[in-house]
N, C-alpha and C positions, 0 to 999 in steps of 0.2 A: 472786171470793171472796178474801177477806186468808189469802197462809199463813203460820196463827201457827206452824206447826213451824220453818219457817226453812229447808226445805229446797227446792230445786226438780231437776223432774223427778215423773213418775208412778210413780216406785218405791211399790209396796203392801206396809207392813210386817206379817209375821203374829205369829204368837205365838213370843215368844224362847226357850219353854219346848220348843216340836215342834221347833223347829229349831235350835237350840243343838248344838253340838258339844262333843267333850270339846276338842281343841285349842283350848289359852289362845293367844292371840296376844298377848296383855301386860296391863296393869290399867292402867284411865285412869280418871281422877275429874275427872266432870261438874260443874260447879257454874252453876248457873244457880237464881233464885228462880221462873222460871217455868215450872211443873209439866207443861205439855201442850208445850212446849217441850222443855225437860228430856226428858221420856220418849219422845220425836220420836228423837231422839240417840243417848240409850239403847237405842232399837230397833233402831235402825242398825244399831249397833258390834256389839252382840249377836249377831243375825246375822253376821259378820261375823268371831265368834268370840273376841270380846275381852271381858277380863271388866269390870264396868262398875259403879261406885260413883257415887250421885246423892248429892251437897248443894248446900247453900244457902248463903248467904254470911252465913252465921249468925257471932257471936262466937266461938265453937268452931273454924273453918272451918279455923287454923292447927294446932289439936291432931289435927285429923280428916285435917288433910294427910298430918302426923307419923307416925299411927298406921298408916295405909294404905299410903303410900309408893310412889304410883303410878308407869306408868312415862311416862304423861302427864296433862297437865291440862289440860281445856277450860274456857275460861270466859267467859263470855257477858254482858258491859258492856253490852247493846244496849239497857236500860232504867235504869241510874244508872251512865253512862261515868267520870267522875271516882271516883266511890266502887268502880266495879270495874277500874280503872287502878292505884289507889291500894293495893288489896287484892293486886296481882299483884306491885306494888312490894316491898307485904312479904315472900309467901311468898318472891320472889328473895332476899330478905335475910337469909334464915334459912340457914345451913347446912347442918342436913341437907336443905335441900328445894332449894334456887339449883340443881343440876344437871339439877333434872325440867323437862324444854319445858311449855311454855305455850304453846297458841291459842285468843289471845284473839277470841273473836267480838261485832261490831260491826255495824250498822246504812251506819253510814257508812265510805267508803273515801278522805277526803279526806288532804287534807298534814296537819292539824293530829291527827286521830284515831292518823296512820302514825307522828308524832315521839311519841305519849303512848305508843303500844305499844312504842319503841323506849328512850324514858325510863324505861320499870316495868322492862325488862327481859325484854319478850314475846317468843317465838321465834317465833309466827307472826300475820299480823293476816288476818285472814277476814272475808268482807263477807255477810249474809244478804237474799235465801235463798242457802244454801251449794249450791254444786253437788255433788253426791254423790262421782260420780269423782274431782275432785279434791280433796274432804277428807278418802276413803278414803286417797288418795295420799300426802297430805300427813301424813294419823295415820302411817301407815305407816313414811313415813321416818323424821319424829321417832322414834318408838321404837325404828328398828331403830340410827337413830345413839346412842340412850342408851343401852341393851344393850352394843352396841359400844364403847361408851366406860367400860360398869362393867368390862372386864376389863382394862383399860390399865396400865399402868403412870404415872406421874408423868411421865417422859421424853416415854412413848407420846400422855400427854396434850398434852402442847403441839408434838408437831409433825401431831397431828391437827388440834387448833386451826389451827396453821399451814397444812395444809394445805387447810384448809376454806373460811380466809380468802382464801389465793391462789387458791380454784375462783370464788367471789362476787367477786372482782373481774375474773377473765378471760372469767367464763364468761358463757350465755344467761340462770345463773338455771335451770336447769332437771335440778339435781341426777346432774349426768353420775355422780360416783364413787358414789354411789346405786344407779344402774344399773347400773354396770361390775360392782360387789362382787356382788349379785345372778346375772349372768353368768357370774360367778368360780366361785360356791356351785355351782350347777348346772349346769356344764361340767365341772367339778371332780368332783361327782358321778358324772358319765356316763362319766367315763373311769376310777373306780374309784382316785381317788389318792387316798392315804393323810392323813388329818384334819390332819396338820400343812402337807402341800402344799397344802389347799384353804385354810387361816389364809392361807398366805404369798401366796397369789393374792388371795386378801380383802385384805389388808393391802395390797398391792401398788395394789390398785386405789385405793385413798384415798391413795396416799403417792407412786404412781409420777411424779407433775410437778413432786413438792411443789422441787425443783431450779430451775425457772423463778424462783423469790424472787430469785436472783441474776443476775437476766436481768433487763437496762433496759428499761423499760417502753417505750422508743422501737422497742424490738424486737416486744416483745410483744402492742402494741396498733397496729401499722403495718399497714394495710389493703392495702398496695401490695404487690408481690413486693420479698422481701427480699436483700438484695446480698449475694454471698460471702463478704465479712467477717459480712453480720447472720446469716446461715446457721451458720458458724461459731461464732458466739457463740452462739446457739441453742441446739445441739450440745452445749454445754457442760453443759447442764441434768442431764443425765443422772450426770454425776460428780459435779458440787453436789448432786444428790439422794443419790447412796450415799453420799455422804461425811457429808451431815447425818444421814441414818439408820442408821448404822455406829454411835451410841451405844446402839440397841436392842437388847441381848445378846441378845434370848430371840428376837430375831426376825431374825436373822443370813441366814436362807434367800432372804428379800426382796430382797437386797441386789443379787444375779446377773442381780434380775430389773428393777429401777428400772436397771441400767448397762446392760443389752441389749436391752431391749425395743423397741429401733432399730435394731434387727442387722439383716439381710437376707441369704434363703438365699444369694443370689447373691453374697454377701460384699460388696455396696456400701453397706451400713447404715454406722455410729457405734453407740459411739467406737471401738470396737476393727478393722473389717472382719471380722468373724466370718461363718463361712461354714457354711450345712448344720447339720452335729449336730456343730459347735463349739460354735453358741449354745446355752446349756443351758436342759434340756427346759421347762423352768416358764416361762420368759423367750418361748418360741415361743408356748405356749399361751397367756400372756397377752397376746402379740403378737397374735397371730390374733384375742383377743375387743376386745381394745382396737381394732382396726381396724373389724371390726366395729357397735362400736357406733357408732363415728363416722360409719359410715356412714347407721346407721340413726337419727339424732338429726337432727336439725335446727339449724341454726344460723343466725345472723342472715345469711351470707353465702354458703347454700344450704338444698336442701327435704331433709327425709331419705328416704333408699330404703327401697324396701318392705324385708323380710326376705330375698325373693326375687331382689331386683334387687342387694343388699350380695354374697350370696353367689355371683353369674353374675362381679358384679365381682374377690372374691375369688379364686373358681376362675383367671380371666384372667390374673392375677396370678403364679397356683400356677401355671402352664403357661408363664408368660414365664420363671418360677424367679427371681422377687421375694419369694415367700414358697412356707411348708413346703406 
């Protein structure tokens, strides 16, 4: 059987009405002309706890942007690609709207579909049927990066930029400062620190590499073990980052934790040798999840550990007095 919803997976959706919760998780606007489509999606997110606005790619489609002002936009080319490319074109072009993400959904996943999503100005290109998991995922992060980015400042916004750019060229692609910020929130929580120390741990996580920009890419991208000098230069990242984020007045607290977050209890870290509870307390605890998650990620040049097997490793660590 053909599915016209566009999704795959045996997910049964029931009524959004019994299961809706009062938690918004954000406001997205659907735009698709096709109705049993369209309400496929809608059903989803609903569930799912996000509030959800259906249109059509009617003449209006730009005023009905404007008035709603979601915090994302799906939109679904997969039946007139050039007229729903061209339409994605505009709303980037509008001011009030160029900062809301776009996933554009498409039929096709070739080179030529990947440059017209990157020519309109799309933030993400999805190929249907959509996999469920990861377009929850994927809604997910766009929003929480829009959010994140409506309380910035000017300054804040361009070394987010910056440092978004520098993750997409070193990374898997697999939205590591995403997960770390997350980490942040809810570690942050459990130790009962006060709402300005869990920002600077959030913040921390998006900005804590953003230092490697001045680190030669011969270092950065060297697959081999790197020689005492490239280690060195390495090293350096950490000063180049508080130094570029030292224009953030409001966000000064970050600063202790981008220059330490390479200390080690045992005082054999960088840059300073900082030892024990010299290194100050935010810098350890983000030290610890930052370790963590690298453990638990996967990367091109290993598998990731369970939860159980990061933290055996961890502990190892905290008993050799490598870490708190």
């Amino acid at each position: 059987m053909n599915n016209q919803s566009g999704l795959s997976g045996t997910a049964t959706l029931g009524s959004s009405k019994e299961k809706h919760k009062e938690v918004n998780q954000g406001t997205i606007l659907v735009i698709d002309d096709r109705v049993l489509s369209r309400m496929t999606v809608v059903d989803l997110l609903t569930l799912e706890d996000y509030e959800v606005i259906e249109a059509d790619t009617n003449k209006s489609i730009l005023q009905q942007v404007e008035k709603s002002l979601p915090d994302l936009i799906l939109l679904d080319v997969s039946v007139a690609e050039d007229e729903g490319f061209e339409l994605c074109k505009r709303l980037k072009q509008e001011q009030i709207i160029n900062l809301i993400p776009i996933i554009i959904f498409t039929v096709s996943n070739d080179r030529q579909s990947r440059l017209k999503c990157i020519e309109a100005g799309g933030d993400e290109l999805m190929t249907k049927p959509l996999d469920r998991v990861e377009f929850l995922a994927r809604v997910k992060s766009l929003i929480a990066k829009k959010q994140l980015n409506e309380g910035l400042d000017q300054t804040e916004q361009v070394l987010f930029s910056l440092a978004r750019a520098i993750e997409n060229r070193y990374s898997d692609g697999n939205n590591s400062s995403v997960k770390l910020a997350a980490l942040t929130k809810s570690f942050g929580r459990y130790l009962q620190l006060c709402p300005s120390e869990i920002e600077d741990l959030t913040y921390a996580a998006h900005l804590h590499d953003i230092g490697t920009v001045g680190i030669p890419d011969s270092v950065m991208r060297k697959k081999g073990e790197l020689t005492p000098e490239e280690q060195e230069l390495l090293r350096q990242h950490v000063l180049i980052g508080e130094k570029i984020c030292r224009p953030m007045r409001n966000r000064q607290g970050i600063l202790p934790i981008i220059r330490h977050h390479h200390e080690r209890w045992d005082g054999t870290g960088y840059p300073d040798g900082l030892k024990a509870r010299e290194i100050p307390f935010l810098a350890q605890v983000f030290q610890t999840l930052d370790i963590y998650d690298a453990l638990t990620s996967q990367r091109t040049y290993k598998q990731a550990y369970t939860p159980e097997e990061a933290l055996e490793i961890m502990i190892s660590e905290a008993d050799n007095t490598e870490q708190n």
